[in-house]
Backbone as CSV, one residue per row, in Angstrom:
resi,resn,N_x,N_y,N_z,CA_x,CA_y,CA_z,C_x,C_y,C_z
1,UNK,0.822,-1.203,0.000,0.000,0.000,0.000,0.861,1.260,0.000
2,UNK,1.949,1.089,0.753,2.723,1.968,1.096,3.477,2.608,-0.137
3,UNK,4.224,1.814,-1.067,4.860,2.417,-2.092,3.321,2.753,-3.491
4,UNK,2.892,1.723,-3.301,1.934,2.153,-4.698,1.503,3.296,-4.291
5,UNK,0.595,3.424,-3.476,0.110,5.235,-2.964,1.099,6.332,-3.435
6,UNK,2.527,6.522,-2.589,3.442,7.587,-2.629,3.708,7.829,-4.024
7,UNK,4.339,6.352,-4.795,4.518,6.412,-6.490,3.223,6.633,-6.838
8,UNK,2.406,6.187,-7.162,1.192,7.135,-7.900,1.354,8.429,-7.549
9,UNK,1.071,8.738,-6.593,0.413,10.396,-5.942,1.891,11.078,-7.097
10,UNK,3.080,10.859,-6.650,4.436,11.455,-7.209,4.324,11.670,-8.734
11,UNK,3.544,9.984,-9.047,3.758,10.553,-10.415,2.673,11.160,-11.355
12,UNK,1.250,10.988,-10.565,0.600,11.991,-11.163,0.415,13.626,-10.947
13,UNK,1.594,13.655,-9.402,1.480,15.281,-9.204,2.574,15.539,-10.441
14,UNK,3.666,15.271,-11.129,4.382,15.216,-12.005,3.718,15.662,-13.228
15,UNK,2.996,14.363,-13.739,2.170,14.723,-15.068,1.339,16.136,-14.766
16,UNK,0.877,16.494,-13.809,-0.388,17.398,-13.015,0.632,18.576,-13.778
17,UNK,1.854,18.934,-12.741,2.940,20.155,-12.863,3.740,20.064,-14.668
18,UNK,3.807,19.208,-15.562,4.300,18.974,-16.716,2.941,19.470,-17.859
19,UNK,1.534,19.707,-17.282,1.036,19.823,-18.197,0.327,21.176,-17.905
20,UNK,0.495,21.665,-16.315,0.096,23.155,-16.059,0.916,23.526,-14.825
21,UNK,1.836,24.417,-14.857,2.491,24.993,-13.935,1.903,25.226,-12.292
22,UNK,0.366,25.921,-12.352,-0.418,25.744,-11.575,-0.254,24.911,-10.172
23,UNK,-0.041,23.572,-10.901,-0.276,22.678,-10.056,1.135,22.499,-9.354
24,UNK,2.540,22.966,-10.165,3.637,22.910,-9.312,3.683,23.935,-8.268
25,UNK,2.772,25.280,-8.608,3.030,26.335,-7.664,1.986,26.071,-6.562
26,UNK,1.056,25.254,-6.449,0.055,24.519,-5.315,1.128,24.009,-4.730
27,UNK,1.525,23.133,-5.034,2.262,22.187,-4.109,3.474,22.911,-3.553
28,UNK,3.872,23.788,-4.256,4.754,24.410,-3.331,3.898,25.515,-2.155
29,UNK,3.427,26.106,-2.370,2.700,26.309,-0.973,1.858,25.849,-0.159
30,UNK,1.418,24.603,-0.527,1.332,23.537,0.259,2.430,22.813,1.343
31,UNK,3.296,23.078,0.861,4.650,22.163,1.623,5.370,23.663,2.338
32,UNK,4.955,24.939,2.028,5.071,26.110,2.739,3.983,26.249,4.012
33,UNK,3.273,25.937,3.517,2.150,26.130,4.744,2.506,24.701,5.755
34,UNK,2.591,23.790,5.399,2.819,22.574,6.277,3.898,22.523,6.598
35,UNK,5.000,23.342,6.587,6.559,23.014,7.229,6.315,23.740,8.452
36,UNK,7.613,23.831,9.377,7.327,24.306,10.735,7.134,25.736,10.221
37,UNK,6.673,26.013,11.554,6.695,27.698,11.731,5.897,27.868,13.384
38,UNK,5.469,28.982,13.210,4.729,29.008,14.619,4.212,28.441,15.176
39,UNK,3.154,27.400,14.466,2.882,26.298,14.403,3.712,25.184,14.670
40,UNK,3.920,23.832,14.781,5.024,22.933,14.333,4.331,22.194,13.177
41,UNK,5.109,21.305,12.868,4.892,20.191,11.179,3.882,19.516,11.848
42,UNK,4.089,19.045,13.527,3.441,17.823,14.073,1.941,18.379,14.392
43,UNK,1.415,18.697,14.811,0.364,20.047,15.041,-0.581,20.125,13.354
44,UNK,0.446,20.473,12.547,-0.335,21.171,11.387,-0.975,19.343,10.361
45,UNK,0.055,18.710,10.497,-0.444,17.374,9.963,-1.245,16.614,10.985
46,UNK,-1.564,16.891,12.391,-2.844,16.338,13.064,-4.318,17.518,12.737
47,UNK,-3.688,18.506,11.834,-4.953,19.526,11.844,-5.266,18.961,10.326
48,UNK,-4.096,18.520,9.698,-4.897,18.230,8.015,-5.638,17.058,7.933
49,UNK,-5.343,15.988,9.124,-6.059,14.420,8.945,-6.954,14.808,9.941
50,UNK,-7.516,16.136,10.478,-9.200,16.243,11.094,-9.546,16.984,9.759
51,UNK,-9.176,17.747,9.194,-9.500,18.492,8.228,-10.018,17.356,7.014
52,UNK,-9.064,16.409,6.729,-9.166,15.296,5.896,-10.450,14.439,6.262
53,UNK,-10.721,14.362,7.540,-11.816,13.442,7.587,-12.908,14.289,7.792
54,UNK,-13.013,15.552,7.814,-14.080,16.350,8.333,-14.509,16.386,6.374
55,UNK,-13.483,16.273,5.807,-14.042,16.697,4.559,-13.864,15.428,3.346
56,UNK,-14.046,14.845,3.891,-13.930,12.923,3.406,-13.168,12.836,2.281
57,UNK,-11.898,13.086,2.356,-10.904,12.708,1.296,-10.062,11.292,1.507
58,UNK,-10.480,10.724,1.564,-9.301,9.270,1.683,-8.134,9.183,1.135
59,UNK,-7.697,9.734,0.051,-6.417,10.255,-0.294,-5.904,11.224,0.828
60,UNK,-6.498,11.806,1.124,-5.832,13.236,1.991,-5.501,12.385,3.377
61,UNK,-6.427,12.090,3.785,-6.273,10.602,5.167,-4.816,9.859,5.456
62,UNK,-5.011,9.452,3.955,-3.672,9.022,4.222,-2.156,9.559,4.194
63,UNK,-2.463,10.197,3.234,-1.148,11.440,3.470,-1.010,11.811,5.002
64,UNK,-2.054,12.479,5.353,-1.779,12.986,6.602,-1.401,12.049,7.772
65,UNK,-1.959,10.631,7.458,-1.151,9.931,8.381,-0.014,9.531,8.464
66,UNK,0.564,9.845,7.058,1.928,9.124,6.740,2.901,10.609,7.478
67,UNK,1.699,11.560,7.237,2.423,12.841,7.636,2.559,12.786,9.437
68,UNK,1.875,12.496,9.486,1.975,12.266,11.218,2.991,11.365,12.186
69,UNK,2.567,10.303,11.178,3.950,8.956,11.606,5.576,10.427,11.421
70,UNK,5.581,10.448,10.215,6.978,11.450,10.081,7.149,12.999,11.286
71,UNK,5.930,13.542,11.380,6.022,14.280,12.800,6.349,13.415,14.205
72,UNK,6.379,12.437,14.224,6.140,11.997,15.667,4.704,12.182,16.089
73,UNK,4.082,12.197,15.884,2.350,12.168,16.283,2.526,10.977,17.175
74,UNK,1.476,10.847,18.331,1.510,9.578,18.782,0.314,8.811,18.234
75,UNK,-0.209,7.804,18.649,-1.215,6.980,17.930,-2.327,7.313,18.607
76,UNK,-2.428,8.247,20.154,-3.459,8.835,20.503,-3.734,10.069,20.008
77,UNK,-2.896,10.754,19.791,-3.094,12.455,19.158,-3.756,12.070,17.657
78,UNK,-3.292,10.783,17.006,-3.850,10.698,15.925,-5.672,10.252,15.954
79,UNK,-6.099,9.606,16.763,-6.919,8.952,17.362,-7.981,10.573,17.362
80,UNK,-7.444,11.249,18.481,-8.063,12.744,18.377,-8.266,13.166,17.455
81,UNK,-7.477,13.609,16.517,-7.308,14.252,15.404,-8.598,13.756,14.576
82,UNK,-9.055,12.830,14.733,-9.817,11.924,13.651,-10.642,12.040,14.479
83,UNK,-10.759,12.222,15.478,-12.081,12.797,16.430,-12.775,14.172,16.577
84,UNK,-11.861,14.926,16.268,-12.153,16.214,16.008,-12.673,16.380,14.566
85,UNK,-12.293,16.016,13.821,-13.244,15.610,12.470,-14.558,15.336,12.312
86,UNK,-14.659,14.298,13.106,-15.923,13.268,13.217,-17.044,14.512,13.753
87,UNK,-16.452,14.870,14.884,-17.639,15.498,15.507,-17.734,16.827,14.985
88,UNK,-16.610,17.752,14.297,-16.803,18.678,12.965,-18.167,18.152,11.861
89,UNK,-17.486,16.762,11.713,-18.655,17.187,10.371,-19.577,15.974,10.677
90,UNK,-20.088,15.306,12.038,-21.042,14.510,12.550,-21.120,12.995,11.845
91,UNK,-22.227,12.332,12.219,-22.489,11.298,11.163,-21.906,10.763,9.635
92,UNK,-22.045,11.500,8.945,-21.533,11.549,7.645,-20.295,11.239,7.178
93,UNK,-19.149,11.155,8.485,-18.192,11.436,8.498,-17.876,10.204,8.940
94,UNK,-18.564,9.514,9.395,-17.995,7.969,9.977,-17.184,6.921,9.397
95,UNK,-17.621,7.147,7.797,-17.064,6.232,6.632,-15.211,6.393,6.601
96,UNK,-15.514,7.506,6.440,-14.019,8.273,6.951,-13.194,8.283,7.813
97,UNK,-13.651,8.178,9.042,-13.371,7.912,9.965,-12.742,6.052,10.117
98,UNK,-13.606,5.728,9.596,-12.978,3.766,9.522,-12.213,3.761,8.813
99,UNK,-12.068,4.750,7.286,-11.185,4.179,6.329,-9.892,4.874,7.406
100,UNK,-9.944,5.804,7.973,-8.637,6.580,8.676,-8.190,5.515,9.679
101,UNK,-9.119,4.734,10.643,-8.373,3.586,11.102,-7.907,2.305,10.007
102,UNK,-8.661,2.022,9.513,-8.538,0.852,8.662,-6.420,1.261,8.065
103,UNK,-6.499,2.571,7.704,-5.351,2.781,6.862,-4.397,2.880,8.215
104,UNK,-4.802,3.197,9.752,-3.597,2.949,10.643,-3.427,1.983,10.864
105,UNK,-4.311,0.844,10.717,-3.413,-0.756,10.691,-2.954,-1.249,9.518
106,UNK,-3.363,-0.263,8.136,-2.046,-0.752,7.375,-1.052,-0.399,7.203
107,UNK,-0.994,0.622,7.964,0.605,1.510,8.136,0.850,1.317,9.972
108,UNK,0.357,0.695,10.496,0.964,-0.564,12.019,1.093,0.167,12.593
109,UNK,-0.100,1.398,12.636,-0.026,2.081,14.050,-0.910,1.956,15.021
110,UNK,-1.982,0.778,14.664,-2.876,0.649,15.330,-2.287,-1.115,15.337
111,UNK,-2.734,-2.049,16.194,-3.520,-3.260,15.713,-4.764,-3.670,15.300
């Protein structure tokens, strides 16, 4: 799961930035807004995987968890994070919420 995800995502943000500039200058302030600052990295990637599940992206889910494992997140702050979501955007949000665990036991942060 782990490499197919990262290689896809890489190589269609590639084709994305090769066929409209646009999309290279997103991602660079994307990776501006998510690096430290006043904020920390660890903080801002437990705010994108509530953000992610508040707004049911399963792609985004997982990024942000992979982003979290790389902050040091613990497996309870992540737990929150995905709780603060849930109850952001209620019911609706539950599906999301499983795929966000489902994807921490395939990246072995849960059992």
């Amino acid at each position: 799961m782990n490499t197919n995800f990262d290689q896809t995502r890489k190589t269609l943000n590639e084709k994305m930035t090769e066929n409209d500039k646009f999309f290279g200058l997103f991602a660079e302030l994307d990776d501006s807004v998510y690096s430290d600052g006043a904020i920390p990295k660890k903080y801002k990637e437990l705010t994108g995987l509530s953000i992610s599940v508040l707004s049911r992206c399963e792609e985004c889910i997982t990024y942000h968890l992979k982003g979290c494992i790389q902050a040091n997140a613990t497996r309870e702050e992540m737990i929150e994070a995905i709780k603060m979501g849930v109850i952001g955007g209620g019911s609706i949000t539950y599906p999301s919420a499983r795929f966000a665990f489902k994807t921490m036991i395939d990246l072995k942060i849960i059992d």
